[in-house]
Backbone as a ProteinNet text record, in pm:
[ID]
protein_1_A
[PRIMARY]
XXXXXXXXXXXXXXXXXXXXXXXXXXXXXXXXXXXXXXXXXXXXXXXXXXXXXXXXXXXXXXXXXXXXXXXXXXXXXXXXXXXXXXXXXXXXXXXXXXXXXXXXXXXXXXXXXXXXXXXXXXXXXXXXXXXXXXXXXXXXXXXXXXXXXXXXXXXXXXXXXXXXXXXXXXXXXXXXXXXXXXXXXXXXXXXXXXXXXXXXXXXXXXXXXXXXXXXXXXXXXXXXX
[TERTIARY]
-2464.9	-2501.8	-2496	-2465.2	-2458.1	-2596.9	-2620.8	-2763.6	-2765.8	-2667.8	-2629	-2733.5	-2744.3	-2808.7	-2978.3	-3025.8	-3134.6	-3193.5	-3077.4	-3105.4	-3085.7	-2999.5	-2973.6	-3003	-3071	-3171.6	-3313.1	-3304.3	-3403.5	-3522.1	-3647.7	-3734.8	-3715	-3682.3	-3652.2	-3806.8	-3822.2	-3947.3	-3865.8	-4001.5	-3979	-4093.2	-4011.9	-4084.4	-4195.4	-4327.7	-4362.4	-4384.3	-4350	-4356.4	-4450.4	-4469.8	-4574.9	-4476.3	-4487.9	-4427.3	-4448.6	-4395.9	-4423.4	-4571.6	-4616	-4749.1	-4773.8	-4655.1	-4604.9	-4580.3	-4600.3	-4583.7	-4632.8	-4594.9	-4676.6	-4606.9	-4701.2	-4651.4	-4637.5	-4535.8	-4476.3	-4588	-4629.7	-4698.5	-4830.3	-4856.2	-4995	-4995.2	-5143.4	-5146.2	-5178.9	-5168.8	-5180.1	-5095	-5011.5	-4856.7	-4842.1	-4801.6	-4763	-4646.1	-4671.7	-4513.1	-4390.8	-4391.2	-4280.6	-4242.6	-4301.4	-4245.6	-4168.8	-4177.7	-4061.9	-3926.9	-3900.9	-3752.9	-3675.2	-3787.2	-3744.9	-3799	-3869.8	-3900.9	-3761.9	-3722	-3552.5	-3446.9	-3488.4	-3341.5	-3371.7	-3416	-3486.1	-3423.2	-3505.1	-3434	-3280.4	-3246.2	-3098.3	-3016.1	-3115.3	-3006.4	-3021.9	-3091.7	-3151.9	-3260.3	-3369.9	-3473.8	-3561.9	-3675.3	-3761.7	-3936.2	-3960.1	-4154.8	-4213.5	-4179.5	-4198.9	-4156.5	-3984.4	-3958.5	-3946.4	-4026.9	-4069.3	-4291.2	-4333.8	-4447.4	-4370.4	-4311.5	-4267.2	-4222.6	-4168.3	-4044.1	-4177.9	-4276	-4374.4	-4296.3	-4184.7	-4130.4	-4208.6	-4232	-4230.8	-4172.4	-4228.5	-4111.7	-4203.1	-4168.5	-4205.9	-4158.5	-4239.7	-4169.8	-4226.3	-4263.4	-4250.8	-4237.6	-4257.1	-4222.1	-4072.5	-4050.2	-3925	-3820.2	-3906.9	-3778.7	-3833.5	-3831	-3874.7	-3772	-3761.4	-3690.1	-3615.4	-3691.1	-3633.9	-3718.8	-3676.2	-3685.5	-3760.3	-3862.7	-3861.7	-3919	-3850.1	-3854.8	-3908.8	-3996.2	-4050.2	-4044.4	-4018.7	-3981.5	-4143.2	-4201	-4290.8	-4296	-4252	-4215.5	-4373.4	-4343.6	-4401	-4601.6	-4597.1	-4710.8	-4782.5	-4730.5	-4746.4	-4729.6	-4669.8	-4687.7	-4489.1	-4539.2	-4392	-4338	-4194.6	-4124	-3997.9	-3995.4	-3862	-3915.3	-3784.9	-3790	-3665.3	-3630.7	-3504.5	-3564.1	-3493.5	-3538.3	-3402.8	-3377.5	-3267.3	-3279	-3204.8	-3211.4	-3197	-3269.9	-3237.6	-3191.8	-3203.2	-3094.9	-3005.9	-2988.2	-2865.1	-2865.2	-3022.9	-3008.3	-2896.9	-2900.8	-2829.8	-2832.2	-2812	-2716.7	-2810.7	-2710.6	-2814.6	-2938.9	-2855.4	-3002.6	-3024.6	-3181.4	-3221.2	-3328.4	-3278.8	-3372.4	-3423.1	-3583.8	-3601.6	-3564.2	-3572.1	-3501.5	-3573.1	-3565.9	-3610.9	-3498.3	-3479.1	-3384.6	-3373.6	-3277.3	-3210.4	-3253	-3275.7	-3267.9	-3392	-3416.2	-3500.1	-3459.4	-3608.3	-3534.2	-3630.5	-3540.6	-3586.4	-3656.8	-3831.7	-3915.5	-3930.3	-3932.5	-3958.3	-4069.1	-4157.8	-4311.9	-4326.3	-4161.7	-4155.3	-4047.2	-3983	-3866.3	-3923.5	-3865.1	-3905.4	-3846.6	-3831.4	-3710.3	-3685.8	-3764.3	-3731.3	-3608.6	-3608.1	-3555.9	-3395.9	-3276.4	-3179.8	-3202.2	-3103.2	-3140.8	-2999.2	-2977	-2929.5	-2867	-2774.1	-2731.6	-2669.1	-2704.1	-2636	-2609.9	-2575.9	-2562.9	-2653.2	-2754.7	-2811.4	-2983.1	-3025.6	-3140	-3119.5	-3077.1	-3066.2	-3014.8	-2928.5	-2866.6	-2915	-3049.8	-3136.8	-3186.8	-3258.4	-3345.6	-3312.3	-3154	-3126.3	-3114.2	-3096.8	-3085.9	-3198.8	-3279.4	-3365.2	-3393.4	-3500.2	-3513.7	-3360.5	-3372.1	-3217.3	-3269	-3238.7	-3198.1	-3086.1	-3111.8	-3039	-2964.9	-2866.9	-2840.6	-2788.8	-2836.2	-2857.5	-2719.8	-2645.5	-2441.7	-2397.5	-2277.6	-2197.4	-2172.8	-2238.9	-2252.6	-2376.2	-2378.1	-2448.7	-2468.4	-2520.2	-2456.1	-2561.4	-2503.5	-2556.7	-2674.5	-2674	-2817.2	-2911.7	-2887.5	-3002.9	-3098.7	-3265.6	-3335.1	-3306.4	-3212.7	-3223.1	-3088.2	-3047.3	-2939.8	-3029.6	-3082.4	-3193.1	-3268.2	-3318.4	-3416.5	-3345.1	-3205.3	-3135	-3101.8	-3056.7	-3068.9	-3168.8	-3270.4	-3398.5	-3471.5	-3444.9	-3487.5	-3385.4	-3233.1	-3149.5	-3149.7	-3153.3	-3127.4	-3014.6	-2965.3	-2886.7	-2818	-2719.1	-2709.8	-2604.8	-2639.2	-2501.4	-2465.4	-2367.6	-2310	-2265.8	-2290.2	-2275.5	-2245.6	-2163.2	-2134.3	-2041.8	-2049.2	-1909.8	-1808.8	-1725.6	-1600	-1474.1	-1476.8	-1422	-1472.4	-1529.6	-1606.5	-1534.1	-1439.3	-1390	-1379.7	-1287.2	-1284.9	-1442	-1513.4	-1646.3	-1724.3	-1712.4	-1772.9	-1748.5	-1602.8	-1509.2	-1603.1	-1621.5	-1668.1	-1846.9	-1874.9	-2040.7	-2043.6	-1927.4	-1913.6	-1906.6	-1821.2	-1773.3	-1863.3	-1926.8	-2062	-2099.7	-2180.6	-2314.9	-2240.3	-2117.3	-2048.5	-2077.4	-2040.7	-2059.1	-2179.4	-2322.9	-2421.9	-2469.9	-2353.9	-2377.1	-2467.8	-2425.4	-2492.5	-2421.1	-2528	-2381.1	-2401.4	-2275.9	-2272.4	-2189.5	-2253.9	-2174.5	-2142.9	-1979.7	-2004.4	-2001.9	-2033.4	-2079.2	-1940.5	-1852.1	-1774	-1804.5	-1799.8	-1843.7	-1744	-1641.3	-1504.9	-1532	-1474.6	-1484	-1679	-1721.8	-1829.7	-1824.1	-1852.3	-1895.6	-1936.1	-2097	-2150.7	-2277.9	-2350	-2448.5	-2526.9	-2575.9	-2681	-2630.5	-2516.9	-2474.7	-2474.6	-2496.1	-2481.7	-2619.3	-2613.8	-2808.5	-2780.2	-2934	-2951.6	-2945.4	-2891.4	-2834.6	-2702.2	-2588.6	-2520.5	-2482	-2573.9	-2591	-2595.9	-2715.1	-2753.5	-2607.1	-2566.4	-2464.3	-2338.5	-2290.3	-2183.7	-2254.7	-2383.1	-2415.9	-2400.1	-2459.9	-2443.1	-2291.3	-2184	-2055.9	-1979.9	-2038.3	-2002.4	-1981.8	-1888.7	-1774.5	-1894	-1926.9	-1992.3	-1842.8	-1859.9	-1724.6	-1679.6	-1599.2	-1491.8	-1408.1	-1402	-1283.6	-1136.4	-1080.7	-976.4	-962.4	-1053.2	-1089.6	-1148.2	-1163.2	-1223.9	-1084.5	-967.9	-871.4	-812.8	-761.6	-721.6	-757.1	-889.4	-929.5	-918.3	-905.1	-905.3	-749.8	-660.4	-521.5	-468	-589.2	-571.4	-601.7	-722	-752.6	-672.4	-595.8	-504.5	-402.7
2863.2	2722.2	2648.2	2526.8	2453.7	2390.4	2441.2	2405.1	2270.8	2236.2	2104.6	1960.5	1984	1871.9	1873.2	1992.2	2015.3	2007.8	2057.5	2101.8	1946.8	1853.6	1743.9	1606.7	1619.2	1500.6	1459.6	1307.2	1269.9	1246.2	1245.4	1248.9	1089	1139.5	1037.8	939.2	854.2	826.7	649.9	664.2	539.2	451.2	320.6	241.4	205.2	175.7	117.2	-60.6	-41.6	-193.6	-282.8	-367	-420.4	-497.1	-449.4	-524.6	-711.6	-776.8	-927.8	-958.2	-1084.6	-1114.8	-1149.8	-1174.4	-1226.6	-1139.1	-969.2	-903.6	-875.7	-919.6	-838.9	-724.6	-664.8	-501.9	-508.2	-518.2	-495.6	-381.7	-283.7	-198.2	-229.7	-348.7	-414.6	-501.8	-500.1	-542.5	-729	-769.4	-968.6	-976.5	-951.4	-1034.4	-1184.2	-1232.4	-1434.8	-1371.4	-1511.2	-1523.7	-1489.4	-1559.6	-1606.8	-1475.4	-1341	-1211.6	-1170.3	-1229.6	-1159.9	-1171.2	-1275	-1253.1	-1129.6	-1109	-960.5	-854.9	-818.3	-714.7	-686.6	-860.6	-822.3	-718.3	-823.4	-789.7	-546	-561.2	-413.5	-381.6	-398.7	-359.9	-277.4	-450.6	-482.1	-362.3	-301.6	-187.3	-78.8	-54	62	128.2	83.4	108.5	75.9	196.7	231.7	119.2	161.5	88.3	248.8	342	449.6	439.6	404.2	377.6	333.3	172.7	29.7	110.8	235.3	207.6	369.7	466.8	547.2	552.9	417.6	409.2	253.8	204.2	106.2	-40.5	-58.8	-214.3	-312.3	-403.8	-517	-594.5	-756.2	-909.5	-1005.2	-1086.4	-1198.5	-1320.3	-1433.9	-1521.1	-1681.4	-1619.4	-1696.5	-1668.4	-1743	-1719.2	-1685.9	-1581.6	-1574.7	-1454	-1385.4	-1280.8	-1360.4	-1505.1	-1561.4	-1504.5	-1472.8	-1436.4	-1366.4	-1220.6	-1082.3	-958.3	-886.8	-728.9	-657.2	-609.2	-535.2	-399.2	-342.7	-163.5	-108.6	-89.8	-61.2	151.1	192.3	313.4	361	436.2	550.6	647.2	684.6	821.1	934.9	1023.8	1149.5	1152.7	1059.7	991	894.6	835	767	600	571.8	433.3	380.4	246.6	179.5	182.6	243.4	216.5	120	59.8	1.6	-29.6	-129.3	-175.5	-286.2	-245.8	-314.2	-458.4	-554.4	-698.4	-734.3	-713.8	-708.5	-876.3	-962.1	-1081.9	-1082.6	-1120.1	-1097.1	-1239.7	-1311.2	-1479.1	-1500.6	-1597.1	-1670.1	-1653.4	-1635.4	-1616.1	-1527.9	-1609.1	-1555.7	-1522.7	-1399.6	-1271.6	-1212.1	-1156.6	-1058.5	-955.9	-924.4	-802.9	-906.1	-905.1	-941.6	-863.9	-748.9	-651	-670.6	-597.8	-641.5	-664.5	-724.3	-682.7	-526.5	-378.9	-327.4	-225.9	-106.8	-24.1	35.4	109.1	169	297.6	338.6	528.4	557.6	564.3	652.3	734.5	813.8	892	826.7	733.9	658.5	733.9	702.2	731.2	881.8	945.3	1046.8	1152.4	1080.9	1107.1	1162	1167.7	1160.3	1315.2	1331.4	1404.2	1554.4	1652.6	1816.6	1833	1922.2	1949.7	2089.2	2155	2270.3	2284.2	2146.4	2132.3	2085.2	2087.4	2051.4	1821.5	1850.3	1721.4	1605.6	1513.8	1436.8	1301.6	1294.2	1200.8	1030.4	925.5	860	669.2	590.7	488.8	391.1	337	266.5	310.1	238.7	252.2	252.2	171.3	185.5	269.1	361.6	475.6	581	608.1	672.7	690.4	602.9	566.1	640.2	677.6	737.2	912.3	945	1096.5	1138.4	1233.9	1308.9	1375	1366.7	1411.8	1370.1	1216.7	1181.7	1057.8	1073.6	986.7	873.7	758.5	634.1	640.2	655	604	518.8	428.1	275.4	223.6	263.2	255.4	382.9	350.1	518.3	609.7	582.2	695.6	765.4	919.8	965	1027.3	937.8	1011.1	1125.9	1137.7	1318	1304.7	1232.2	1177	1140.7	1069.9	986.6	1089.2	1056.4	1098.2	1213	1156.2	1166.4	1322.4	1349.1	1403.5	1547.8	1492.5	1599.6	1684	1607.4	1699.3	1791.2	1708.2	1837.5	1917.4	1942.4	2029.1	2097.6	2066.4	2150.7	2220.9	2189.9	2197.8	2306.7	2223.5	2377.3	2311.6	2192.6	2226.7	2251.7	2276.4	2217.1	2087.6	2055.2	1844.6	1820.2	1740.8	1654.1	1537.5	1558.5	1409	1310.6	1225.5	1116.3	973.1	942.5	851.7	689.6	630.3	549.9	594.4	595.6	615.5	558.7	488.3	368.8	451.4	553.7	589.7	743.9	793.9	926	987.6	868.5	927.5	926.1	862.6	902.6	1014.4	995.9	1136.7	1259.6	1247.1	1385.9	1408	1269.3	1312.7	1351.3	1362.1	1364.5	1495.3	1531.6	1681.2	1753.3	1704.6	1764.8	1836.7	1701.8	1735.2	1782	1772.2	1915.7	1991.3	2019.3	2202.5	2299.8	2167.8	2253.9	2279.7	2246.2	2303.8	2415.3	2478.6	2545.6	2497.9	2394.5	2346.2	2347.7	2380.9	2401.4	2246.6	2200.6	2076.7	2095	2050.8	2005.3	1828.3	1840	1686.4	1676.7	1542.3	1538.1	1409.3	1437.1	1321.4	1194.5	1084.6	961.9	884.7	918.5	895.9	821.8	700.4	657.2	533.6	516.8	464.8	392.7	273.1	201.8	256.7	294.2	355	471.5	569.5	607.1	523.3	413.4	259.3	245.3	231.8	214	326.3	475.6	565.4	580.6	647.2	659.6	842.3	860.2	970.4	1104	1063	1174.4	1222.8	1118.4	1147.5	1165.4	1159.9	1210.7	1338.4	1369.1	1521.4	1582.9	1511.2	1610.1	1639.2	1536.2	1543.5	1648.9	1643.1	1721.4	1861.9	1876.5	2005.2	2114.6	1950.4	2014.6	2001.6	1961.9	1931.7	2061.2	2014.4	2174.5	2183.4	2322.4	2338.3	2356.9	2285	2224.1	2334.6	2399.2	2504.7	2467.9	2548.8	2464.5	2389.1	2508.3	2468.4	2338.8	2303.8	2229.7	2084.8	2065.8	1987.7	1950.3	2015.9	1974.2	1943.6	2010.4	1936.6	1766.2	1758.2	1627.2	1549.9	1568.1	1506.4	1443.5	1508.1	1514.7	1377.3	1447.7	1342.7	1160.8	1156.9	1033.7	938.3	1027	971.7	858.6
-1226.9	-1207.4	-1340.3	-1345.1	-1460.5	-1489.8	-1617	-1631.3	-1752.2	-1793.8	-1897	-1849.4	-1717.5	-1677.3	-1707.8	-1706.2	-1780.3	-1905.6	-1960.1	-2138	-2168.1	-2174.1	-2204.6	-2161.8	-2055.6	-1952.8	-1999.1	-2017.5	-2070.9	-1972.3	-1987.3	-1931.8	-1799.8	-1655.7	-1610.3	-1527.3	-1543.2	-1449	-1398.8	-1295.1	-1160.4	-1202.8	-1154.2	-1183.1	-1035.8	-1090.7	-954.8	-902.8	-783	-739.1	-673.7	-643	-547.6	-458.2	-314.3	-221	-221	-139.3	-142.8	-130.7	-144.2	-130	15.6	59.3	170.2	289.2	280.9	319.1	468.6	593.6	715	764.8	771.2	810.2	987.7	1018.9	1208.4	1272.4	1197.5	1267.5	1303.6	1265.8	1310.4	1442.5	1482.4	1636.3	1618.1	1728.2	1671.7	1564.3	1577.3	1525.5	1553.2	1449.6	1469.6	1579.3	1677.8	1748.5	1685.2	1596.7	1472.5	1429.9	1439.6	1418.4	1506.6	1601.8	1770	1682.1	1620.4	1578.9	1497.4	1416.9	1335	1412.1	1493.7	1604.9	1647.2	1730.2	1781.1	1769.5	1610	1541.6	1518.6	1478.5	1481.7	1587.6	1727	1844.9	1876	1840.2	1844.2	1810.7	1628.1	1578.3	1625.9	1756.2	1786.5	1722.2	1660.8	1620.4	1717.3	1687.9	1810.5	1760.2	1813.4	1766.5	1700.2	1720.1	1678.3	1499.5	1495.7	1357.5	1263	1331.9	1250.3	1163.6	1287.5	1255.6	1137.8	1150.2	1049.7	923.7	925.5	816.2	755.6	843.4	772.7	745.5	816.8	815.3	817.2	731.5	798.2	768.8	724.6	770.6	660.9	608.8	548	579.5	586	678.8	566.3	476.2	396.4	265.9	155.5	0.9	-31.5	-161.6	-180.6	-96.8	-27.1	108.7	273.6	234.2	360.3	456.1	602.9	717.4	640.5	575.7	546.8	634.9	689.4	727	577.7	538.5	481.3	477.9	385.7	388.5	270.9	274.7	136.6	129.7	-3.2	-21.1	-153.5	-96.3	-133	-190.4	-357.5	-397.9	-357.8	-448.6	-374.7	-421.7	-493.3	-493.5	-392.8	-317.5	-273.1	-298.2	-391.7	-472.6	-407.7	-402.1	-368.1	-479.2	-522.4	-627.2	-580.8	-457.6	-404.7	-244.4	-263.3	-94	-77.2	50	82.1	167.5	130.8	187	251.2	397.5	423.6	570.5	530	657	790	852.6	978.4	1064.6	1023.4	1062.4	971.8	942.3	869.7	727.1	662	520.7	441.1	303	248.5	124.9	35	84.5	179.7	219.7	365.9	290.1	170.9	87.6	-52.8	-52.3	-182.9	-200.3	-318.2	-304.8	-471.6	-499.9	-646.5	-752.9	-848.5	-961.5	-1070.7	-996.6	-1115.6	-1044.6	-1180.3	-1081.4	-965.4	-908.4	-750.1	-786.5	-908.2	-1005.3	-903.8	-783.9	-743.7	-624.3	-552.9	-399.4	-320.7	-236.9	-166.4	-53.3	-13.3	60.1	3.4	-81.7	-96.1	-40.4	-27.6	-7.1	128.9	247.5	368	374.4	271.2	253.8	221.9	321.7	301.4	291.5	113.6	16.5	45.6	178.6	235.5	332.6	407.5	479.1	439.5	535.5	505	479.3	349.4	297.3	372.1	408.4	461.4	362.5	285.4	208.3	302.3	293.3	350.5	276	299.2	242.8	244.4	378.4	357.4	429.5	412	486.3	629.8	713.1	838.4	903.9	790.6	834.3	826.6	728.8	682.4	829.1	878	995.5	1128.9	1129.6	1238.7	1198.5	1060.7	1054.6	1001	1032	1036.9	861.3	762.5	645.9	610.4	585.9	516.2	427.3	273.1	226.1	164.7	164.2	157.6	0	-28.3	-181.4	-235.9	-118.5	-153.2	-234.7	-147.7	-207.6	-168.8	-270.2	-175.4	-289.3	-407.8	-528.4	-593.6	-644.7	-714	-839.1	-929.3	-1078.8	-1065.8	-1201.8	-1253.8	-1318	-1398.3	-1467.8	-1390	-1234.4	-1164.5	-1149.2	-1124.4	-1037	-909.1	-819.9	-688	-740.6	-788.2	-866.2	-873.9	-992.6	-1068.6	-936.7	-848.5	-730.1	-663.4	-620.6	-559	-626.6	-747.9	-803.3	-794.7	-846.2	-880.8	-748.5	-647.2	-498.4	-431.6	-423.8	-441.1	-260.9	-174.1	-95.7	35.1	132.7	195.9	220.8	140.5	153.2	240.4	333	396.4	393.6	399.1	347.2	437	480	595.4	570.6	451.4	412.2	491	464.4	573.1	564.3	659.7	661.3	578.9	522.2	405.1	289.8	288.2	127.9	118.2	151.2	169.2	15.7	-82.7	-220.2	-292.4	-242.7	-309.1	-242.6	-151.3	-64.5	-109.7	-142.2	-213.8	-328	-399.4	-548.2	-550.2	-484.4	-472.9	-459.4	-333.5	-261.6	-426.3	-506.8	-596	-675.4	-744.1	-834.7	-762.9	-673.3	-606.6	-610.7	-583.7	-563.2	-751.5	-817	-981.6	-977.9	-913.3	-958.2	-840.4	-797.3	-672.9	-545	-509.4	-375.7	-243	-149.3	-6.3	26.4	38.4	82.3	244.6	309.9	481	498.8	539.9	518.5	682.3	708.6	867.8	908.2	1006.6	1058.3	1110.2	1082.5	1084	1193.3	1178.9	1207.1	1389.6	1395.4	1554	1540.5	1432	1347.5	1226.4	1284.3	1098.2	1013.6	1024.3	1007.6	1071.1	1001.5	1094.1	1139.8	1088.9	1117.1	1282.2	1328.6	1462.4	1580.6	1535.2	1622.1	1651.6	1809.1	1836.7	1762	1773.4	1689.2	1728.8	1882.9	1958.9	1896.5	1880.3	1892.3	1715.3	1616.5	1500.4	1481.4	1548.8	1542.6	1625.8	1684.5	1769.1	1658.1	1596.9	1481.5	1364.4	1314.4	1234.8	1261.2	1376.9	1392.8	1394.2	1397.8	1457.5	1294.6	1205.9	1059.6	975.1	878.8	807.6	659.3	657.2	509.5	449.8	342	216.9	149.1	148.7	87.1	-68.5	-142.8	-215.8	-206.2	-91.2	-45.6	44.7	104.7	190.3	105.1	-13.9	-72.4	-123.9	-193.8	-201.8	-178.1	23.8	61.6	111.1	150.1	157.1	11.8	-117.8	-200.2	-190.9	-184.5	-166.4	-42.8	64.8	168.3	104.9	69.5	1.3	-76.6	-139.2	-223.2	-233.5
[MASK]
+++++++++++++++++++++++++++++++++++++++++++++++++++++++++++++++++++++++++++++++++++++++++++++++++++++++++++++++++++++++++++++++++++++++++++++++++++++++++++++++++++++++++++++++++++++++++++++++++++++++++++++++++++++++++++++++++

């Protein structure tokens, strides 16, 4: 195993955040009317009332993420270091998420590093696979946080990226393979993304997903090209 990432890694830490002031949490009972709209939209993506009260969504409907969705992320402390402020009408850009860094593992505090680990792009896609985190884009350096654990944890990772992201997928596959990690990538293919599939038919592709070979990494690299 390549241990360079150890000997030479600087002490990494997270910053913590304070959600909006503005913050109502969906999982509460006597909701304003004025929340039915982001309940909807939830709905809409196939999210349950089960995974608005799991995942701790709520909505701000005023100040600066006025008519935003938000998702706030929990490292293994318990403290918010992040949260996605994602629109659910017309606003615009659709994400206005804090200004402090992305360098963390989103919801951590939820994630069993026993368990097989689940890589994917966004939060909503998070939402449908089971012990999966978001990496909040479609890359993972070597230096990050979220980098360092799998390593150090050592666990099963799959990769479930969009379909549009194949040469990065390759390269993620890549790095985890140098530090000896089994990586399985999972087919997306016939999907935007996981955010759109129900979680039936997630678990059903996962299960039917190739643990990554060398030969097999080349040839898909080859394919990309």
């Amino acid at each position: 195993m390549n241990t360079d990432l150890f000997e030479s890694k600087k002490e990494l830490v997270e910053e913590i955040v304070d959600l909006p002031k503005e913050f109502i949490s969906l999982a509460n009972k006597n909701l304003p009317v004025t929340t039915n709209f982001a309940i909807k939209y939830l709905l809409d993506r196939g999210l349950t009332k089960q995974d608005i009260i799991l995942w701790k969504i709520g909505v701000c409907l005023s100040g600066d993420y006025s008519g935003r969705i938000i998702v706030p992320s929990f490292n293994q402390d318990g403290n918010c270091n992040y949260f996605i402020a994602r629109a659910y009408g017309k606003e615009f850009p659709r994400y206005m998420n804090p200004n402090v860094s992305k360098d963390v593992v989103f919801n951590e505090l939820f994630i069993d590093w026993n368990k097989d680990i689940i890589l994917v792009e966004g939060v909503f896609d998070a939402i449908k696979a089971e012990n999966s985190i978001p990496l909040l884009g479609s890359t993972l350096h070597e230096g990050s946080i979220l980098f360092n654990k799998i390593v150090q944890y050592d666990p099963t990772v799959y990769i479930a990226l969009d379909p549009d992201a194949e040469k990065k997928s390759n390269l993620i596959i890549e790095k985890l393979a140098n530090y000896d990690i089994k990586v399985h990538k999972i087919d997306i293919s016939g999907y935007e993304d996981v955010g759109v599939m129900t979680k039936k038919e997630f678990l059903s592709r996962k299960g039917g997903s190739k643990l990554i070979i060398d030969d097999w990494l080349l040839e898909s690299q080859i394919r990309a090209i």
